[in-house]
N, C-alpha and C positions, 0 to 999 in steps of 0.2 A: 504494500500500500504506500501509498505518497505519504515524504515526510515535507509538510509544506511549513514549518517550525522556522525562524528564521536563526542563525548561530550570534552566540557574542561578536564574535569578527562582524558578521554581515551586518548588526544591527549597532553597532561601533559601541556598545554597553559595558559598563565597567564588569570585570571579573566579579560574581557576586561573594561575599564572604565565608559565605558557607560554603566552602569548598569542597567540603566531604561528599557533597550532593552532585558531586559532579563527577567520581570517581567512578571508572567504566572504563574505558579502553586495559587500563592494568590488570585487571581481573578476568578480563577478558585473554589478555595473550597467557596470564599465568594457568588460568582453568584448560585453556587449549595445550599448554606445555605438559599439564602433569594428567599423567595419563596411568593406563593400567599397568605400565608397566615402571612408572616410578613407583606406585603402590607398590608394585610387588621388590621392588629394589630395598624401598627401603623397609618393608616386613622381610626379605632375607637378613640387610641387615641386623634387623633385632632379633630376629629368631640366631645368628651364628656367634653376634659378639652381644647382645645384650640390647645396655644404654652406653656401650663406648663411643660408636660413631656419631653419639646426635650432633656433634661438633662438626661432621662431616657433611650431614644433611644441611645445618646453616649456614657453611659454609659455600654450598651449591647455591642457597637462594643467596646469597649476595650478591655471587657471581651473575647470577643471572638479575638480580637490579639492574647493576653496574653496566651489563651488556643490551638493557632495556633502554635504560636512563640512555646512554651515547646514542641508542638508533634513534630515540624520539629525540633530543634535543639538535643531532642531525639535519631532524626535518623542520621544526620549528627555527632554527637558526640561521638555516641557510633556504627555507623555504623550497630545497627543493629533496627529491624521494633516495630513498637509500639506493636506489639503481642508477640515477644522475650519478650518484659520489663514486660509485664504482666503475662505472664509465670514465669518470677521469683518470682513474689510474691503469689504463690503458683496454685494447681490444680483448686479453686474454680474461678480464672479468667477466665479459660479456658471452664466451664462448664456455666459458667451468657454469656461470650462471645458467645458460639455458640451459647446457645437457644438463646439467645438473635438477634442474627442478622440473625437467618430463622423468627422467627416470624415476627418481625419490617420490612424484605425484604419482608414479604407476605403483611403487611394491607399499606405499603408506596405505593409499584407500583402500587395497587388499588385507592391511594389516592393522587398521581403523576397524574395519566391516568387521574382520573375527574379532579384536579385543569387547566390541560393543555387542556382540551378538552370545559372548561366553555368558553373561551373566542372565541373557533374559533364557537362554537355554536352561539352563541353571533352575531358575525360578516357574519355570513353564517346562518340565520333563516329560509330559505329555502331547509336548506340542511341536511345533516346527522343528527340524535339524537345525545344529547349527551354523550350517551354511547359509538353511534360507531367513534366518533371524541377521543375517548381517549382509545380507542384501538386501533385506527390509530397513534396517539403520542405514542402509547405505544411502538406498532411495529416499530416508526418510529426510537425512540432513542434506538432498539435492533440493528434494519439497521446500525443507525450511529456509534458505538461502535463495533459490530462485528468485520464489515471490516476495522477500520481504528485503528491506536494505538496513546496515548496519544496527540502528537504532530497535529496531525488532531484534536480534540478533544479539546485540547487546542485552535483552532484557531476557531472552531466552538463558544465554550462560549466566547473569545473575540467579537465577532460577538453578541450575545446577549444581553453580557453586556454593548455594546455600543447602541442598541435597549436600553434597559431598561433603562441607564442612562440620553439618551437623550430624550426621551420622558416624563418619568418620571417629571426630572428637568425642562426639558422646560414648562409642564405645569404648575408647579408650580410659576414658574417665570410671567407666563402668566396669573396667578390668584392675580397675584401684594400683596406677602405675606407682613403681618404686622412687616419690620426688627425692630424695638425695642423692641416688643413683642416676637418677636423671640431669640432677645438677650438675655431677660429677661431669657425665658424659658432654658435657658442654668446654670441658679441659680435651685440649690435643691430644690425643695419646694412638698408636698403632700396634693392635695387638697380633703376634703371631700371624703370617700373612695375611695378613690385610689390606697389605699398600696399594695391589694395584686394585683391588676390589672398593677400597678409600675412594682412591682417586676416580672408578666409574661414579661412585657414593656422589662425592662433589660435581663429577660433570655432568651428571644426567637427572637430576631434579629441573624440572619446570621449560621443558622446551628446545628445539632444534631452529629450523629456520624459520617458527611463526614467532622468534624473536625478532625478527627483521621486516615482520608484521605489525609490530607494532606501530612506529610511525604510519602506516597507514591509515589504522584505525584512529591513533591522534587526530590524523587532518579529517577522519571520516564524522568524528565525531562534534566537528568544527573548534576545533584548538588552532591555530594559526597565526605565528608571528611569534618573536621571541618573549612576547609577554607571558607568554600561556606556559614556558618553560618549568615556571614553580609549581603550576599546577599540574603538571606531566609527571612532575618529581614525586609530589605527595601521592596521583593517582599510583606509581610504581611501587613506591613503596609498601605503601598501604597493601595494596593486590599481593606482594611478594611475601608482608608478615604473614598475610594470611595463609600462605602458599606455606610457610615457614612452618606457623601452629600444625596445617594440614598433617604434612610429611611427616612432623615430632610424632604427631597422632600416630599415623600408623605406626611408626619404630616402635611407640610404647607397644601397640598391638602384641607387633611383633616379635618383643621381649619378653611380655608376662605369659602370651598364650602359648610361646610357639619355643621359645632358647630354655625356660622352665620346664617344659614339656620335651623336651629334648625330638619335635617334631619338622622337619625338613619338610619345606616346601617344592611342588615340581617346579620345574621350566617352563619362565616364559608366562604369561599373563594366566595359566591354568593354576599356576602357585595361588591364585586369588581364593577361586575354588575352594583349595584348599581348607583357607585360613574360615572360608564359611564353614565348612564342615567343623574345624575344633569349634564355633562360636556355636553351631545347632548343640553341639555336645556341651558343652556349657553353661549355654545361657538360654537352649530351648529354640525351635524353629525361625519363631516372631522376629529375634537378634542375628540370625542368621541372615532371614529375608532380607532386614531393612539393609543389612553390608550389603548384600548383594544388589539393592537400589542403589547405595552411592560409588559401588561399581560401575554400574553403568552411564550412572550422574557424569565419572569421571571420565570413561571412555567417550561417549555420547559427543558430548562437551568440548573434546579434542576432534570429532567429527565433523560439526557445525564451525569450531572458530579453523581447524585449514581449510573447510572446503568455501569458508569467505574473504579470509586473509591472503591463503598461500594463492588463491584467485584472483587476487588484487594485485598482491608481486606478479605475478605471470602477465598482468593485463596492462602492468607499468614497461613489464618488457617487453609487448610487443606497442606500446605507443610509441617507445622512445625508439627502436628499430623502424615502424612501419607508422609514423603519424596518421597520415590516411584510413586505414585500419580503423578507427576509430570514429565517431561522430563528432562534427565541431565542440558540442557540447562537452562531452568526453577528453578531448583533447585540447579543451581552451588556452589562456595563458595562466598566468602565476596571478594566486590571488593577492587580500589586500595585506600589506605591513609583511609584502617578501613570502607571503604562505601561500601555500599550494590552495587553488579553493574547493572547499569541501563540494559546491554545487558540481563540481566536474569529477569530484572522487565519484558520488552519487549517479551521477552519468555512468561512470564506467561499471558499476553492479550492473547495468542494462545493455553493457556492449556485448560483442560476440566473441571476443578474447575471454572476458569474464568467465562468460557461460561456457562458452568451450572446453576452457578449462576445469570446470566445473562438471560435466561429459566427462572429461577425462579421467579425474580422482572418482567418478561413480561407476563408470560400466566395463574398460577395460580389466581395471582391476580383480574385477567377478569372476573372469576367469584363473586368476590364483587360487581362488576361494576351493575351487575344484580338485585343486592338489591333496589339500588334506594334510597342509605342512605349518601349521600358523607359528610353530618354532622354529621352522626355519627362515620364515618371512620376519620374526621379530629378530633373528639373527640378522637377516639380510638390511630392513631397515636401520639395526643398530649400526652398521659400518657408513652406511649413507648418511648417517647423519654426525657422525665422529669424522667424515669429510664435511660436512658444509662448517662447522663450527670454529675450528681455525681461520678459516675464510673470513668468519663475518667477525670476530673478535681482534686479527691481524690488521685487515682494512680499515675497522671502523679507528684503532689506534693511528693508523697513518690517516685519515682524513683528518680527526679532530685533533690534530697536531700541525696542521698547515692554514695556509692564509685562504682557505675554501671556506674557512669559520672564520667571523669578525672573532679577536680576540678575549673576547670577555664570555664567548664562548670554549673556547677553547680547552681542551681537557687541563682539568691540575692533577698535582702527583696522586690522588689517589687513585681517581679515574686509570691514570696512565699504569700505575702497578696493577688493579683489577686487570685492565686487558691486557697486559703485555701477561700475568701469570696466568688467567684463563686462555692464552693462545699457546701459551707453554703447555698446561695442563691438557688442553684438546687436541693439539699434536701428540704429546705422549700416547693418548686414548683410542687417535687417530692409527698411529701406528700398534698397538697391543691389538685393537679387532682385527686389525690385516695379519697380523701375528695367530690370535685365536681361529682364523676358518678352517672349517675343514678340506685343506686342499686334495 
C-alpha cells in the first residue's frame, strides 16, 4: 500500500525528541542478522563451555554496531549508497560484488526456506514435509515484500523481534540462570580449544551482508543528511543491546539445560530441535511450543528483512551499472542536505531489479530444497558469507578514512580498531571455513 507520510527531511521538521520513537531501521538489520543459526551457535556454546564465552557473544555484537554504525553514517555523510563508495575504489568491487550477491542470493533463500520451515515442521508433525513448509515461508516472505514497502516491513520484524525477545529471554529466566557465573563469563578467558570456535562465537552473531543493508533502510526510512547521524547511532545501538540480551538468553539456555545435562546438540539449525525436546522434558509441551515460535520469529524475520534489503543492494547495482534500467523516479538525483531521497528508495521497491531479484532469492532456490542437504547448504552458506565480510569491514575502513567523508565524519580510533580487528578477525574465519570443507 502507499506510504503517502511525508519524512522529516521532506517536510524540513526538526528531529522530534523522543527519539526512541523513531528507532526501526537497527532492529531491523539486527533481527535479519540473527538467525537460527546464531541461536544454535551460541546454545553450543553454552551447552560445551558453560557461561565462559558470554564475553565472546558481546563481543560479536559490538562488532557488528561498529560495522552498522560506519555503513549508515556512510550514507548519511556522504549522501551517497554503500555501492557508490565501492565503486571508487576501483572496477574489481564491482565484479566480487555482483558475482558475489547472485550466488550467496541462490544457496541463502534455499537455506532461509529450510531454517524457517524446521520449526513449523516441528510444531505441525502431522502436517506438510519439510520441504513444503519452506517453500511456503519462502513464498510467504515474496507475498510480504512484494506488496508492501519498507515501512510495512518495518513493523512486521518489530512484531518478530518482540516474539523472539520474549520468548527467548523469558525462558531463560525461567531456567533460573547461574548470575555470578554469568558475570564471571563476561571476563576474557579461552578455555581448552576454544579459540577458533571463540573467534566463529565473535564473528557470527547478528549478520552477513544485510549489514551493508543497513544504510539503505536508513534512507528508506527517511533519515537523510548528516543530521540524522545521532539518531542512526542511538537506533544501532539500541537494536544491537537488544541483539546483545537476545544471544546472552540463549547461552544461558544453553548452559543450565544443555552443559548441566551433559546433552550435545546436532548440526546445523536441527541443534534447535533439539534444545525443544530437553524444554518439553522439563518444563512440559506449552515451553517447548512457545521456543519453537521464537524459532521461527527468528528464522522468518531473517527471511523478510534479505529478501527486502539484500533486494535493495542488488537494485543499487544494477542502477549504478545500467541507469536506464530503472524508472526516472527510481533513479532520480540526490536528495535534500547531500541525502539520497527516500521518495526514489520507495520507487525502486517497485522497479524490476527489485523484484527480480526478489524471483531470485524465492524460486531458484527450491530447487536445493530437493536435495535433502540443509547441513550442507548451512555449511555452504557459512563460507559465503566469511567471504563477503572482510570485504565490507576492509572497505568501509579505507572509505571513512579519506576525503570521500567531510572530516568531522570521518572514522576516530575506535571506529578504526573495531574495523581494522573485525577485518582481521573475518579473514582469519575467512580462511578456517576454506580450511574446514570437505574436499
Amino acid at each position: 500500500m502507499p506510504c503517502v507520510t511525508k519524512t522529516h527531511e521532506q517536510t524540513g521538521a526538526e528531529i522530534p525528541r523522543a527519539r526512541w520513537r523513531l528507532i526501526g531501521p537497527g532492529l531491523v538489520v539486527a533481527a535479519t542478522g540473527v538467525g537460527a543459526g546464531d541461536l544454535v551457535a551460541t546454545a553450543v556454546a553454552g551447552e560445551r563451555f558453560g557461561y565462559t564465552l558470554v564475553w565472546a557473544a558481546v563481543l560479536g555484537c559490538l562488532i557488528k554496531i561498529s560495522l552498522a554504525e560506519a555503513t549508515g553514517r556512510w550514507h548519511l555523510a556522504t549522501g551517497r549508497t554503500i555501492f557508490d563508495g565501492w565503486r571508487t575504489l576501483g572496477r574489481w568491487t564491482v565484479v566480487y560484488f555482483g558475482i558475489y550477491i547472485v550466488v550467496w542470493g541462490f544457496v541463502y533463500g534455499a537455506t532461509a526456506m529450510s531454517a524457517s520451515g524446521l520449526p513449523l515442521a516441528a510444531l505441525f508433525p502431522e502436517g506438510p514435509s519439510l520441504r513444503t513448509w519452506g517453500i511456503l515461508t519462502g513464498l510467504l516472505g515474496l507475498v510480504c515484500v512484494w506488496f508492501n514497502r519498507y515501512a510495512v516491513v518495518e513493523k512486521l520484524m518489530m512484531v518478530f523481534v518482540g516474539a523472539m525477545f520474549v520468548v527467548v529471554v523469558g525462558i531463560a529466566v525461567r531456567v533460573s540462570p547461574d548470575l555470578p557465573a554469568l558475570g564471571a563469563g563476561l571476563w576474557p578467558t579461552l578455555p581448552d580449544g576454544s579459540t577458533l570456535y571463540t573467534l566463529s562465537l565473535v564473528g557470527g552473531v547478528g549478520g552477513t551482508i544485510t549489514l551493508a543493508a543497513y544504510g539503505y533502510w536508513v534512507t528508506a526510512k527517511g533519515w537523510t543528511g548528516p543530521r540524522w547521524i545521532p539518531m542512526m547511532r542511538l537506533d544501532n545501538r539500541v537494536a544491537y543491546a537488544t541483539t546483545g540480551l537476545f544471544v546472552v538468553a540463549m547461552l544461558v539456555i544453553g548452559a543450565e539445560l544443555l552443559h548441566a545435562a551433559d546433552i550435545a546438540l546436532a548440526g546445523g539449525d536441527r541443534g534447535l530441535l533439539d534444545v525443544g525436546d530437553v524444554l518439553e522434558a522439563r518444563f512440559g509441551a506449552a515451553t517447548a511450543k512457545l521456543f519453537l515460535i521464537g524459532f521461527f520469529a527468528a528464522s522468518f524475520s531473517s527471511v523478510i528483512g534479505v529478501w527486502h534489503g539484500v533486494s535493495l543492494l542488488f537494485t543499487d547495482f544494477v542502477a549504478r551499472l545500467w541507469p536506464r534500467a530503472l524508472p526516472a523516479e527510481a533513479a532520480g538525483a540526490e536528495g535534500a542536505e547531500g541525502g539520497a531521497d527516500p521518495g526514489r528508495e520507495r520507487a525502486r521497491e517497485r522497479s524490476w531489479p527489485f523484484r527480480a531479484y526478489l524471483l531470485w532469492l524465492t524460486f531458484p532456490p527450491m530447487g536445493l530444497l530437493w536435495l535433502d542437504q540443509p547441513i550442507g547448504l548451512i555449511v555452504t552458506y557459512g563460507v559465503l558469507g566469511a567471504f563477503f565480510m572482510p570485504f565490507l569491514a576492509l572497505t568501509l575502513l579505507w572509505m571513512l578514512n579519506t576525503d570521500r567523508v567531510a572530516g568531522e565524519w570521518r572514522n576516530g580510533p575506535v571506529s578504526n580498531v573495531m574495523l581494522a580487528g573485525s577485518g582481521v578477525l573475518f579473514v582469519v574465519l575467512c580462511v578456517q571455513q576454506i580450511r574446514d570443507l570437505p574436499w
